[in-house]
C-alpha positions in Angstrom: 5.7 -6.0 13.8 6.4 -5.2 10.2 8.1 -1.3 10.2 9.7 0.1 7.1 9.2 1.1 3.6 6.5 -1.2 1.7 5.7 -1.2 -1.0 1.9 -1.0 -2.5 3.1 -3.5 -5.7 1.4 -2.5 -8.7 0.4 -5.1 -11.0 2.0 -5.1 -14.1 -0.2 -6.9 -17.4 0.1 -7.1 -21.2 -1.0 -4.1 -23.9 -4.4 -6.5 -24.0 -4.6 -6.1 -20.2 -3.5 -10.1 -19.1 -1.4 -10.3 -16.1 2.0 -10.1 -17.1 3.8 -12.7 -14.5 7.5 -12.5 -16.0 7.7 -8.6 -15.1 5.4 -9.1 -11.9 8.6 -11.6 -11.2 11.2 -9.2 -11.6 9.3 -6.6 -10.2 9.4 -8.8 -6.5 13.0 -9.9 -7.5 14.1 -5.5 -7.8 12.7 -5.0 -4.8 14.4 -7.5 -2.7 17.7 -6.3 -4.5 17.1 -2.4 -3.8 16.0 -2.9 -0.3 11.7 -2.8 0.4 11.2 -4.1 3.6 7.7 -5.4 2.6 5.5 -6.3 -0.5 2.0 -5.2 -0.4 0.1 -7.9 -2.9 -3.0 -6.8 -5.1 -4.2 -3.6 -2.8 -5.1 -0.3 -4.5 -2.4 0.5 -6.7 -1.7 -3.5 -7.4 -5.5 -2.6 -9.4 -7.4 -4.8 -7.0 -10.7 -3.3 -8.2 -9.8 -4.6 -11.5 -8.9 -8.3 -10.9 -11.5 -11.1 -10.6 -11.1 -13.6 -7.6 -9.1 -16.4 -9.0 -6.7 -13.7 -10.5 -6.6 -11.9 -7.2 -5.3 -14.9 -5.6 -3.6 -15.8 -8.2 -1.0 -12.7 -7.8 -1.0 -13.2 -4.5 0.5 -16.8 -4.7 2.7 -15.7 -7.0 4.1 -13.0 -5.0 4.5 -15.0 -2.0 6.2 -17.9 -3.7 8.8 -15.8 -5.6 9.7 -13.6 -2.3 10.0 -17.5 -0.3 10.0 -15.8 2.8 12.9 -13.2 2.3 10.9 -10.2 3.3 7.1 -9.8 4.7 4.2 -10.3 1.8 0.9 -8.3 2.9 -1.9 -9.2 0.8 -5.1 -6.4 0.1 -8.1 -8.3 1.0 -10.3 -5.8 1.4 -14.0 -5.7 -0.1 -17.2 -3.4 0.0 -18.5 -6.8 1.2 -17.8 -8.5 3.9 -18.3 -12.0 3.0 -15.9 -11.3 -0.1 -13.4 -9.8 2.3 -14.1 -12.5 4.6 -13.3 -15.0 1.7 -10.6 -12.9 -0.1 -8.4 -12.9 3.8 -9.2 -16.7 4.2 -7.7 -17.3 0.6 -4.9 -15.1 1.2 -3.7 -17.3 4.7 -4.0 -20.8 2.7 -1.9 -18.9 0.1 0.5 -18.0 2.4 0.6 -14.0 3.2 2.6 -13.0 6.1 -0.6 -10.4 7.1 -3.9 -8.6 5.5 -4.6 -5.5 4.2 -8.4 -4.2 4.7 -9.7 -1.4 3.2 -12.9 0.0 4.9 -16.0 -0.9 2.5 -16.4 1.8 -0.1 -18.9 3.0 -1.8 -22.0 1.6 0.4 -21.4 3.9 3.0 -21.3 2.1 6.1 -21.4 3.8 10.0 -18.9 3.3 12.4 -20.5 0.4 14.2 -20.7 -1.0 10.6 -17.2 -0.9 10.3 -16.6 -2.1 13.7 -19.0 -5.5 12.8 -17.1 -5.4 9.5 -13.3 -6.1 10.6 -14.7 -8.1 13.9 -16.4 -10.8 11.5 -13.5 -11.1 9.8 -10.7 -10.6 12.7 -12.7 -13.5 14.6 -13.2 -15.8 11.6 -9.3 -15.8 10.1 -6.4 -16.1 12.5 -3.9 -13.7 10.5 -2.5 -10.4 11.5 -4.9 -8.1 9.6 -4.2 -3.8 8.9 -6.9 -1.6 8.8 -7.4 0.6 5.9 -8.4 4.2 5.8 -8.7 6.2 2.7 -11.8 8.3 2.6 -10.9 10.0 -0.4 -11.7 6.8 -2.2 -14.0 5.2 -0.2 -16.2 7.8 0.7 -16.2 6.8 4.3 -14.0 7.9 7.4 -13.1 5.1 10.0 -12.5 7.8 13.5 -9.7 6.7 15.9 -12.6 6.0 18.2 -13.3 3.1 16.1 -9.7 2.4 15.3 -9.2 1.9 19.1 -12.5 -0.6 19.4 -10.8 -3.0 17.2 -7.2 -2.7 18.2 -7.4 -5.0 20.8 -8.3 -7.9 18.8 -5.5 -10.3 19.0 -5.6 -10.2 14.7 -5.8 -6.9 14.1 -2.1 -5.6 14.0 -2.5 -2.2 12.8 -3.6 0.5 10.3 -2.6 2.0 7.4 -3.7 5.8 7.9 -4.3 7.3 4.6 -5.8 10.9 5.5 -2.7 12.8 5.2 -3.6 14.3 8.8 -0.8 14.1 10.6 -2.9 14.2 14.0 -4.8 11.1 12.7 -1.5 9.3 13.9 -0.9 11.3 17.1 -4.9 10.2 17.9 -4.3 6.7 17.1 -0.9 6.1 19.1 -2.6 7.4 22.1 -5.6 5.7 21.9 -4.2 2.2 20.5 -1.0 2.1 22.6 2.7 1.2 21.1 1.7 -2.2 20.1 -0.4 -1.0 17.2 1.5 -0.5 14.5 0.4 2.7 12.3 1.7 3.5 9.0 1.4 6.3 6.6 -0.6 5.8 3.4 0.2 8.8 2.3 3.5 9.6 0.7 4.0 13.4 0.9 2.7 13.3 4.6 5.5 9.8 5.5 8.4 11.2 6.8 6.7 13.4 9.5 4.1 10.9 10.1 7.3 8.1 11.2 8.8 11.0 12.8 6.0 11.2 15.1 6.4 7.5 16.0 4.6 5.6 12.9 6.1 2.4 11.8 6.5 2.5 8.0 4.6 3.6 5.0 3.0 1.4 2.4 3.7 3.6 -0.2 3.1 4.2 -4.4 6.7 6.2 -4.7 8.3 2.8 -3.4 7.5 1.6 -6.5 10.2 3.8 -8.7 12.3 4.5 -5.8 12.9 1.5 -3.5 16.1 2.1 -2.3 15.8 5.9 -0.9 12.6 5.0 0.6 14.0 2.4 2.5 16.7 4.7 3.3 14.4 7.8 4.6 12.1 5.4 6.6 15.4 4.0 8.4 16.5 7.4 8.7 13.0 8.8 10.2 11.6 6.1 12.2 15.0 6.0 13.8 14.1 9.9 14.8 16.7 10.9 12.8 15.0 14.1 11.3 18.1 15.6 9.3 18.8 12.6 7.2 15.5 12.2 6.5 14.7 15.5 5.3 17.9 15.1 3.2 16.7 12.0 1.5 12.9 12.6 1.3 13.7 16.1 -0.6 14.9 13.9 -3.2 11.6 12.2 -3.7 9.3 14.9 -2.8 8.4 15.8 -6.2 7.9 11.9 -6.8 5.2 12.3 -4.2 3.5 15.2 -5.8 3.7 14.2 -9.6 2.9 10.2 -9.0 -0.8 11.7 -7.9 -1.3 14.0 -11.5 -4.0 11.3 -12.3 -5.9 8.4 -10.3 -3.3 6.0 -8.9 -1.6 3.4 -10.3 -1.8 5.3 -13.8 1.2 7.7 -13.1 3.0 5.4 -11.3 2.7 2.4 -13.9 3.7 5.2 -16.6 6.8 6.1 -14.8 7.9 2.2 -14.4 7.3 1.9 -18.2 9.5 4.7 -18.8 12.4 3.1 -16.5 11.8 -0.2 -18.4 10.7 -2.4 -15.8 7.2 -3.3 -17.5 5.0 -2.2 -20.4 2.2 -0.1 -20.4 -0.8 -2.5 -19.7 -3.8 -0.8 -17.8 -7.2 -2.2 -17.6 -10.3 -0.1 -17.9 -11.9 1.8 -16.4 -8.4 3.2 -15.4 -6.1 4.3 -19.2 -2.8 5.1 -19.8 -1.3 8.6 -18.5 -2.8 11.4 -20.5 -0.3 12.8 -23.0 -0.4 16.7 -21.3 1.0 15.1 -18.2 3.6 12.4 -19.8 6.6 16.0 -20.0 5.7 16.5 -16.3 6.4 13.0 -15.2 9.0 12.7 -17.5 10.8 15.8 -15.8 10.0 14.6 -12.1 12.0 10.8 -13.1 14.5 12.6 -14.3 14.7 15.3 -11.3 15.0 12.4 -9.2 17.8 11.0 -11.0 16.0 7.7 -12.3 16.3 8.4 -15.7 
């Protein structure tokens, strides 16, 4: 089981909006040295709605390649289709990815038993440990526990990343999917408790500036050790709150072109941090010390 701090990898790319693959490089290579126990590849905040397929993959070899097996690569394969998901997971084992990340199908709505058939298709066809996905507030669909629990017993479905920020989501899950399942928080400001209560990591945007306390809180919480990871996660609780001023990636790929590690390359229809909200970002890196 893969437990820790992870990071959801943005995708750094050129003013024009090209991939940029020496910073995506150093990026992995920062990580590694400040301590993320896993890389999440080309998922929401790595602007997966942004890249074409061959790019998509090609991000995800590249990533896997450069971290040559020294921590866990999870690649977002997730699609409002499931023949592209289908594809984008089978592509994502040949390229080498330790596991799957699968966000439920957005925008098309689907029911539960949708989303059951959905991750069944592709948990049967691709032999890979595969995470379930749920962010409604993108997605504009809700995958229930009840659902969650159908599917946990397929032998590739490893776990979900709960994005709700409802703490008794997780409390829900871990009784209805058993300690086998791994759960982890896709919401920052809600991580700590949610590993308190027995999660097993956080994929998380705040990883991005901050890899080193994160790692350090989710040792500290998932070990149940509540006061050191208070102590650590008040330093990065106003990372937690300012990263989100605008539609993720676009603070957090602001904040690591203010530290240095990248330019300011976005592509449309997602733009560069408005200007009103570049002093109140500025003042939370610097709050937290990493500037």
């Amino acid at each position: 089981m893969i437990t820790g701090s992870l990071v959801a990898l943005v995708t750094p790319m050129l003013d024009d909006g090209a991939l940029d693959w020496k910073r995506l490089h150093d990026l992995v290579e920062f990580h590694i040295k400040e301590g993320t126990d896993g890389i999440v590849a080309v998922g929401t905040t790595g602007e997966s709605a942004t890249l074409n397929v061959n790019e998509h993959c090609d991000v995800i070899r590249s990533v896997v390649k450069q971290v040559n097996g020294r921590v866990p690569v999870i690649a977002g394969t997730g699609a409002n289709s499931t023949h592209e998901a289908l594809q984008l997971t089978k592509n994502a084992k040949e390229l080498g990815a330790d596991a799957c990340l699968l966000v439920t199908p957005y925008y098309n709505k689907p029911t539960q038993e949708g989303l059951y058939l959905h991750y069944k298709t592709i948990a049967d066809a691709v032999d890979i440990p595969q995470i379930l996905y749920n962010v409604p507030g993108r997605t504009a669909v809700d995958m229930l526990p009840e659902t969650v629990a159908r599917l946990a017993g397929h032998k590739n479905i490893a776990g979900i990343k709960e994005a709700t920020g409802i703490l008794e989501r997780g409390t829900q899950i871990r009784e209805l999917c058993g300690e086998d399942f791994a759960i982890y928080s896709g919401d920052d400001g809600t991580g700590m408790e949610l590993m308190l209560q027995g999660a097993n990591g956080v994929i998380s945007v705040t990883n991005n500036i901050a890899p080193r306390l994160m790692h350090e809180m989710c040792v500290a919480a998932i070990a149940g050790d509540r006061a050191t990871a208070e102590q650590i996660n008040s330093k990065l609780d106003i990372l937690h709150q300012k990263l989100f001023v605008e539609a993720n990636p676009i603070p957090v790929k602001w904040a690591l072109a203010e530290m240095g590690h990248m330019g300011h390359g976005i592509r449309l229809p997602l733009t560069r941090l408005s200007e009103e909200f570049e002093p109140v970002l500025r003042d939370a890196l610097a709050q937290a010390a990493l500037i």
